[in-house]
C-alpha positions in Angstrom: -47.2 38.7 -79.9 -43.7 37.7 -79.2 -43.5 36.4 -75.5 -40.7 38.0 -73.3 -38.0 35.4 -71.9 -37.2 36.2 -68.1 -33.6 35.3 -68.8 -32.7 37.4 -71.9 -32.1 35.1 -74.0 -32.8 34.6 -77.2 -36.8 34.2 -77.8 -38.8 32.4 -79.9 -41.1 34.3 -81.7 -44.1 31.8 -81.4 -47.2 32.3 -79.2 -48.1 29.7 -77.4 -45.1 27.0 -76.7 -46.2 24.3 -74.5 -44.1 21.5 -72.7 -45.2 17.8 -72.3 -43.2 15.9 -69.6 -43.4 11.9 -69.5 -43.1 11.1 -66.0 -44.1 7.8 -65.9 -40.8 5.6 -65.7 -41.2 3.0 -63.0 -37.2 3.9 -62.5 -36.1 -0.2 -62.9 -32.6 1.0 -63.6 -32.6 2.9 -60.1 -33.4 0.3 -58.3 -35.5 1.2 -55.0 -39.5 0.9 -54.9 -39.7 4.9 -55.6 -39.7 5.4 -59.7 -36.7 8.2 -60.1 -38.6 11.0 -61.1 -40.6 11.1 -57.3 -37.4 10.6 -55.7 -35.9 13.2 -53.0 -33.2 15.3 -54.0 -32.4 18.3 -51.1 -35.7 17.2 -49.7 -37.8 17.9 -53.1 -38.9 15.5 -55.5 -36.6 15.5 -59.0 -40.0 15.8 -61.3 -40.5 19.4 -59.0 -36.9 20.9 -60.3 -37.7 20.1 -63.8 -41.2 21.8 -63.5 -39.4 24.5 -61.9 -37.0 24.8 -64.6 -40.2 25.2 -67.7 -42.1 27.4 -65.0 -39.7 30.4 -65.2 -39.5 30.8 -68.7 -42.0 33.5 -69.4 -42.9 32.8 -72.9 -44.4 28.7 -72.3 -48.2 28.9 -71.3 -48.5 25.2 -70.3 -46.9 22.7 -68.6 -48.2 18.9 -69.0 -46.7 16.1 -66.9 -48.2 12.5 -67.4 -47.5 10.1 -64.9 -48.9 6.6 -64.2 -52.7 6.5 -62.8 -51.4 5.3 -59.3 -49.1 8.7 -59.3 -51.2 11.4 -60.0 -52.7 12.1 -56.1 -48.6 12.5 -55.4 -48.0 14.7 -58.4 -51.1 16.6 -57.4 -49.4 17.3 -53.8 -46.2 18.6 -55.3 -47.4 20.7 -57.5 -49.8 22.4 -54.1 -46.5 22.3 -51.9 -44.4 23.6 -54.4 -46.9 26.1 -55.9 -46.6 25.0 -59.2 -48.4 27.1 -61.7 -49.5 26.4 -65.5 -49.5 22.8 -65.0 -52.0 20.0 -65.9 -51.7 16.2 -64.8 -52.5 13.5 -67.0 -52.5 9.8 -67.4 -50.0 8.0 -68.7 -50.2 5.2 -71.0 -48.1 2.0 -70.9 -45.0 2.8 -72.6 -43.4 6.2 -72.9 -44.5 7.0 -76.2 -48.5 6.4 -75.5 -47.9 8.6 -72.7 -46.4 11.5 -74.6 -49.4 10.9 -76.8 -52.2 11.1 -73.7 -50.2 14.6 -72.9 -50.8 15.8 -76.3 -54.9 14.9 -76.6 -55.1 17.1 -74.0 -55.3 20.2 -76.3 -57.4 18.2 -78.3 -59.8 16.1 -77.3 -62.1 17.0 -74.0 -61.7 13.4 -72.1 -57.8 14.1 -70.9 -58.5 17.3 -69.5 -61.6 19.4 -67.5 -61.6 21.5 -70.4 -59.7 21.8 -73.4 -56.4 23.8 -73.4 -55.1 26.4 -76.1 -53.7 24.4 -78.6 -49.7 25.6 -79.3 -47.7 26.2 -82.2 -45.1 24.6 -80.8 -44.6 22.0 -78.6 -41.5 20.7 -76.6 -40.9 17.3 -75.5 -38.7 17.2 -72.5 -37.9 14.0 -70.1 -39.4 14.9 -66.2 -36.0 13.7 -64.8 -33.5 15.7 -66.4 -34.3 19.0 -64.0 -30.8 21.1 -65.4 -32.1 22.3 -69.1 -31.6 25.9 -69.5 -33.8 28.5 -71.2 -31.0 28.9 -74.0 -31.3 25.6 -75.6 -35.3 25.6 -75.2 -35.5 28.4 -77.2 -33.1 26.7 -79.8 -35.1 24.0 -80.4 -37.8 25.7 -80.7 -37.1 28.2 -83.0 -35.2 25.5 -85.1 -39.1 23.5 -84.7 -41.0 27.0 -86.1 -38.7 26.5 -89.2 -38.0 22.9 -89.7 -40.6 21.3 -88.4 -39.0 18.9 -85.6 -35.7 19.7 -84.0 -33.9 17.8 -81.2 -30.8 18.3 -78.8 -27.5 16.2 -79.6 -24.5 15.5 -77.8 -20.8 13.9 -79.0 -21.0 10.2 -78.9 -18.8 9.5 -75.5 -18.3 5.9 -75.7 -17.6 3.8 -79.6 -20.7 1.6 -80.5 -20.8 -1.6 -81.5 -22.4 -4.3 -82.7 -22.7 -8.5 -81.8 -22.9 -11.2 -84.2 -24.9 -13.9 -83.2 -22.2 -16.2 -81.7 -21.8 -12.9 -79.4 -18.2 -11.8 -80.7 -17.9 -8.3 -82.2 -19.6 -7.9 -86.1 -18.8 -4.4 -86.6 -18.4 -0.7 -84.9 -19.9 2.8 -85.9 -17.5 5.4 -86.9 -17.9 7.6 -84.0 -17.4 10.9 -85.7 -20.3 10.1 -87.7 -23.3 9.8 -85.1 -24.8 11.5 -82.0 -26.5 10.8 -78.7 -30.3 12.2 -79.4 -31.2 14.1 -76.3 -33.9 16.0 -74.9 -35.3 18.5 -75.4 -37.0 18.0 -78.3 -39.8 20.8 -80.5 -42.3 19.9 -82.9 -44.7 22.0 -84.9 -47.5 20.6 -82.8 -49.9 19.7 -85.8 -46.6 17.5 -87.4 -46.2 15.5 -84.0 -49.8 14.9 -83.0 -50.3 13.6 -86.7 -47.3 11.2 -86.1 -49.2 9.7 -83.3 -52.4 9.4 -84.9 -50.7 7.5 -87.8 -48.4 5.8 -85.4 -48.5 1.7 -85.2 -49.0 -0.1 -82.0 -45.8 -1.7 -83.0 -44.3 1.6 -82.4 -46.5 3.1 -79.9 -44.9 -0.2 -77.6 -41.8 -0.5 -78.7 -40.2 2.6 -80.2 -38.5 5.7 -78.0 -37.4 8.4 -80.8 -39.9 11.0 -81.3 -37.9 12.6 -83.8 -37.9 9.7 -85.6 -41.9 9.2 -85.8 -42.2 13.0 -87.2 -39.7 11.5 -89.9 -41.6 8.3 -90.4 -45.1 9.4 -90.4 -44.7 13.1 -91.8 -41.4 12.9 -93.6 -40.4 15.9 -91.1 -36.5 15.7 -91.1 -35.6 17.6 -87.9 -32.8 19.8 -87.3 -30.6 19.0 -84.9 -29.2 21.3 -82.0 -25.9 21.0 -80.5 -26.5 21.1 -76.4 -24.4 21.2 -73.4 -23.3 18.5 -71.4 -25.9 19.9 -68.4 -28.7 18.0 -70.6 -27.9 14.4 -69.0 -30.3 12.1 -67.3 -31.1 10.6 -64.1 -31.0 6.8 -64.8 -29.0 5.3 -62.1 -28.3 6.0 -58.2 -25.1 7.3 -59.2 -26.4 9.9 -61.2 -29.0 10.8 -58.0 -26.0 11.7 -55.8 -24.6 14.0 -59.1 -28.0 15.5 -59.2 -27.8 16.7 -55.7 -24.6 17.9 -56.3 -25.4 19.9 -59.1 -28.6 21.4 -57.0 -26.5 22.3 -54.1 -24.0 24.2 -56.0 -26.8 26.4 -58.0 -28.8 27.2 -54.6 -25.7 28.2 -53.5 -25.5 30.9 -56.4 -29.7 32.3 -56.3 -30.4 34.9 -54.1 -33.4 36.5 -53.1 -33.7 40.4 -52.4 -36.5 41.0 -50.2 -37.4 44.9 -50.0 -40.3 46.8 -48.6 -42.8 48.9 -50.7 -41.2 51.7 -49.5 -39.6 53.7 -52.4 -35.9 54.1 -50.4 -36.2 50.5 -49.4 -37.0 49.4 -53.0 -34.8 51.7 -54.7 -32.0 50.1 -52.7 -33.1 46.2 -53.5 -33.1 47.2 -57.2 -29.4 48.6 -57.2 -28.5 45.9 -55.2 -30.3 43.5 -58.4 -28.4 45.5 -61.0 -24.6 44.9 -59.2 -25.3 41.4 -58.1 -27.1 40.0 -61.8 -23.7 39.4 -63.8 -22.4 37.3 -61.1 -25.6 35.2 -59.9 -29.1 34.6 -60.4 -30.9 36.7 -58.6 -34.5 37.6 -58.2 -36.1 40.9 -56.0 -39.4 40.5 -54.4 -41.2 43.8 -53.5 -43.8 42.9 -50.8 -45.2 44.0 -47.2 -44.2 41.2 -44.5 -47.2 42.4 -42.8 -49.1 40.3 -45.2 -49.3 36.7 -46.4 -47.7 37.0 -49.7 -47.7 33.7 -51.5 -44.9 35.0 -54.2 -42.4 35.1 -51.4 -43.5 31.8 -50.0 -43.4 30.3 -53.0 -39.7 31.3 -53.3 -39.1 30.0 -50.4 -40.7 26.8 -51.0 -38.4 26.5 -54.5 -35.8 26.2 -51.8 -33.9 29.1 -52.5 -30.9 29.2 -49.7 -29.9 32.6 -49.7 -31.6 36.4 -48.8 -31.2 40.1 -48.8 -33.8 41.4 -45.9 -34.0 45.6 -46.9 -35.8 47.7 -44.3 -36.1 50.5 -42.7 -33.8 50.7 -39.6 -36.8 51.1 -37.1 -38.4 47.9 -38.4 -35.5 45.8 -40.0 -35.5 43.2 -36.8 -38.9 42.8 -36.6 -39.5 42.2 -40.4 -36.4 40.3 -40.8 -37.8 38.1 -37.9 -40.7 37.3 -40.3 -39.0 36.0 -42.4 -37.0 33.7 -40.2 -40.3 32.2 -39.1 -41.5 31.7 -42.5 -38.0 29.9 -43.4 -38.0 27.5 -39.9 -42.2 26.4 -41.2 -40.8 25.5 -44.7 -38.1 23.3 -42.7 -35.9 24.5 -45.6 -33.0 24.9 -43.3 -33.4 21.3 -42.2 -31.6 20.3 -45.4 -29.1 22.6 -45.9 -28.1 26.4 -44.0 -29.7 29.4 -45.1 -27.9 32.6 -45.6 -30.0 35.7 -44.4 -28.5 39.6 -45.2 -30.6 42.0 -43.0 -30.0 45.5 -44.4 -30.9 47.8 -42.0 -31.7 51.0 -44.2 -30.9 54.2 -42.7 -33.2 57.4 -44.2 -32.7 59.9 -41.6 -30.9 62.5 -42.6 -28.7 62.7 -39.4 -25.1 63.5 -40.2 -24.1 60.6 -37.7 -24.0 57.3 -38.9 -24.0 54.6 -36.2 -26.1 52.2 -34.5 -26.8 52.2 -30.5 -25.5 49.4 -28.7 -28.7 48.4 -27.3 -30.1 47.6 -30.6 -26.5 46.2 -31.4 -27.1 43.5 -28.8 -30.4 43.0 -29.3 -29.6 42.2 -33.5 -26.1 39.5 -32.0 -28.9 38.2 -29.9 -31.5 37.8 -32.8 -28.4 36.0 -34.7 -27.6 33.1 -32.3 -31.1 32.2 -32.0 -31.1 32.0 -35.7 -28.1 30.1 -36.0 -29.7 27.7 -34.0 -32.4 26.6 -36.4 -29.7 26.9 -39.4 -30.3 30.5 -40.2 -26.8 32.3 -40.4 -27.7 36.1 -40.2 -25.8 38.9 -41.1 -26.5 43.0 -40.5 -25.3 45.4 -42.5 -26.1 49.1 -42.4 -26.8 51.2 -44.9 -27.0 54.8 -45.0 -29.3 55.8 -48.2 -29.0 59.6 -49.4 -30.8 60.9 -52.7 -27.6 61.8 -54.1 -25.3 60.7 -57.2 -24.1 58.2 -55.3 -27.3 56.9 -53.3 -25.3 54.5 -50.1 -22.7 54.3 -48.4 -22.3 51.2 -46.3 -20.9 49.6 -42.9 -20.9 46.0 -42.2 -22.2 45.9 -38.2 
């Protein structure tokens, strides 16, 4: 079975992919008590966006994040607040590389897990605090793994290196143009990497911090290496922290969330609006009764996504919308940053007339400003939907 990719990307034709994440830094270079990968970044801990990040590509079944013993009651609360799925916690180790070996025995041996997971053909190997990796060069490296054996991400060398003598004056420099930065993430054949470890020296197990070079060492596995983009960097200093947020705020700024009702008009309508709005942004239409407690929509919500489409019908496009406001003042998302809400009031009379009373006109201004008062900038616009070629015409209100 080939697993779909939600993005369209290219997919690797493996079943299943897994991810290990080593989160359990205690962030020295930071500075601060709170290791890097637990710190706050719009209000959500970094570790959460990078979950986020594995968690919507369709085709990787499970998501392991070690962290250190004292962590895991916090890592177990932000995977519950967040709504995390596919995701096991396990102890790390002492160094980083006897961590990214406890994450692997879980699909081995019983003791690191309740119960055994499926073992994967492939694995990826991806550092918890770098939250921007894209589905494009995960399916690179993994595909290039399902060949080769190992493959890892490189970028350009930015800076020359060089080398000290003793007497600490300069012994000699690297032609530049020869190496690379390795970078994560990195895929191995799981069988070739969990062998590495098992031959692996203590020496090593302490000390080194290549994985690709272990698969070479212990399996003579030369991995293929993958160009990536420059989005692949890590959060290392407080510098790179305020970056990070940056980065965040500028891609909530481009997700969107169409909300619809079951209703076929109302749906039909969210779904055109999906189709004209997908080339430009990422966007993601949620088909659910506001009438109930539905956790998909809460759980977009609690991803901190900043911006929605509300499309109902006109008799009930207040009131619903109104839902939604209150679900978005409990998550205190608009606490960090203001929320942009669209209510579509959907028109399926068929009255020639197209207009809106001025009763319900006041009453919607009103609705706004209270809004706008918690951080929730609502708009209205009406649509008027006929089964026709072309299905709406519109009218902002």
């Amino acid at each position: 079975m080939e697993p779909s990719s939600g993005t369209g990307g290219a997919r690797p034709a493996v079943t299943p992919v897994a991810v290990v994440l080593p989160a359990g830094g205690s962030g020295e270079r930071l500075g601060g008590a709170t290791p890097k990968q637990f710190c706050a970044v719009q209000g959500r801990p970094l570790v959460s966006y990078t979950v986020q990040a594995m968690e919507r590509i369709s085709w990787i079944s499970d998501i392991i994040v070690v962290v250190s013993p004292e962590k895991i009651e916090t890592m177990k609360s932000i995977i519950e607040k967040y709504g995390h799925k596919r995701v096991t916690i396990v102890k790390g180790g002492i160094t980083r590389h006897r961590s990214i070996f406890n994450g692997l025995k879980v699909f081995t041996e019983d003791e690191f897990s309740n119960h055994l997971l499926r073992k994967p053909e492939v694995v990826i190997i991806h550092d918890a605090v770098r939250p921007f990796v894209e589905e494009d060069i995960l399916s690179k490296v993994v595909v290039a793994a399902k060949e080769h054996g190992a493959a890892g991400a490189i970028r350009p060398l930015v800076s020359t290196v060089i080398a000290s003598a003793a007497d600490g004056c300069l012994d000699h420099s690297l032609e530049r143009a020869k190496y690379r930065a390795s970078e994560m993430p990195q895929a191995f054949l799981f069988d070739i990497i969990y062998e590495a470890y098992q031959q692996c020296t203590d020496y090593d197990l302490d000390y080194g911090t290549e994985c690709l070079h272990l698969a070479l060492k212990y399996c003579k596995t030369n991995a293929k290496l993958v160009e990536g983009t420059a989005d692949l960097w890590k959060v290392t200093y407080k510098r790179d922290l305020y970056a990070a947020e940056s980065i965040i705020k500028d891609n909530l700024s481009q997700q969107v969330c169409v909300i619809t009702d079951v209703k076929e008009a109302a749906a039909q309508v969210g779904f055109l609006l999906q189709e004209s709005l997908k080339s430009q942004t990422k966007i993601e239409a949620i088909s659910v009764s506001l009438s109930k407690n539905n956790s998909h929509l809460q759980n977009v919500i609690s991803g901190q996504c900043y911006n929605f489409v509300c499309v109902n019908d006109k008799k009930r496009a207040i009131q619903e919308t109104q839902q939604v406001v209150d679900m978005l003042e409990k998550s205190n998302i608009p606490l960090l940053y203001p929320v942009v809400l669209i209510s579509v009031h959907l028109d399926i009379s068929e009255n020639i007339s197209f207009s809106i009373g001025m009763e319900e006109l006041t009453r919607i201004k009103k609705f706004a400003r209270e809004a706008k008062n918690e951080n929730i900038l609502v708009y209205g616009l009406l649509i008027q939907y006929k089964r026709m070629l072309i299905p709406f015409t519109r009218r902002n209100i």
